[in-house]
C-alpha positions in Angstrom: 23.5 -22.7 -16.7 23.0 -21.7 -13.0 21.6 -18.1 -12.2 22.8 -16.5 -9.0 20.9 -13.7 -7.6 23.2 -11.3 -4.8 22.2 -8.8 -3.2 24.2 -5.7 -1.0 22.8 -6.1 2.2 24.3 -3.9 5.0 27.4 -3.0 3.0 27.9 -6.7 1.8 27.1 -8.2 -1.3 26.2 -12.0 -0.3 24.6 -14.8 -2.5 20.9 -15.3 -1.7 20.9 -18.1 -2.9 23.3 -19.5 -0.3 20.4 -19.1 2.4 17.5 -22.1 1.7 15.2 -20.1 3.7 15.7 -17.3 1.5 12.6 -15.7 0.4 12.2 -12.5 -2.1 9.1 -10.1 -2.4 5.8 -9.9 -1.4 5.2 -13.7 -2.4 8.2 -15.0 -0.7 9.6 -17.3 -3.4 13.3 -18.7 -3.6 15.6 -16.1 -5.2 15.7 -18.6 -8.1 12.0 -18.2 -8.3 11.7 -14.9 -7.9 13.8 -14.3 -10.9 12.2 -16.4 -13.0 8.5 -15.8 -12.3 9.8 -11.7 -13.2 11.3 -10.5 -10.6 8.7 -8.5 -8.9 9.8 -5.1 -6.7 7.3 -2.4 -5.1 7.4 0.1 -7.7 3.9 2.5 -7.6 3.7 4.0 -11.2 1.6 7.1 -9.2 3.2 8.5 -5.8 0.6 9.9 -3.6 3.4 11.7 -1.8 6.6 13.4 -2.8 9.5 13.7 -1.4 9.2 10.5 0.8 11.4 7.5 1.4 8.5 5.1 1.4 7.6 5.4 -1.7 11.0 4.4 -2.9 11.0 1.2 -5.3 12.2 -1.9 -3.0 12.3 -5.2 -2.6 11.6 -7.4 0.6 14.5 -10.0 1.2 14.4 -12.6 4.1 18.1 -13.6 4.8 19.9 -15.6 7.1 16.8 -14.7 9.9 16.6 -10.9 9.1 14.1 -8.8 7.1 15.9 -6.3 4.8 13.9 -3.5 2.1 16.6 -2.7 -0.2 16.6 -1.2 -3.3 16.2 -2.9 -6.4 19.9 -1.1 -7.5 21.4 -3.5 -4.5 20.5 -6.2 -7.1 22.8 -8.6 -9.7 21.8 -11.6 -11.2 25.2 -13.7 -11.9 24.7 -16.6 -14.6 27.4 -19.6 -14.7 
């Protein structure tokens, strides 16, 4: 079995996995990895402020040469 992660970046859902250089979240790993070491997002279980975009749950993606922070909803793991 192969696990796909995509991701809606811009309006476009696009395999990361497609992009070598991809890297996922705050440790950078593969999309592969990131999956399977848990699939880390930014998600503070206390918000200092309310009412504020950055405090929104995310995820960093590096793709194709561009930094994206998307939301974790953007997200689907596809398993062949």
């Amino acid at each position: 079995m192969a696990t796909q992660v995509h991701a809606c970046l811009v309006g476009n859902w696009v395999n990361l996995c497609d992009d070598p250089e991809c890297k996922i979240g705050e440790a950078q790993a593969s999309p592969s990895v990131w999956w399977e070491e848990g699939a880390k997002i930014y998600s503070p279980i206390k918000k200092d402020e309310a009412d504020t975009f950055y405090k929104l749950d995310y995820v960093h993606i590096y793709y194709k040469g561009i930094d994206y922070r998307i939301n974790p909803i953007f997200i689907q793991i596809v398993t062949t």
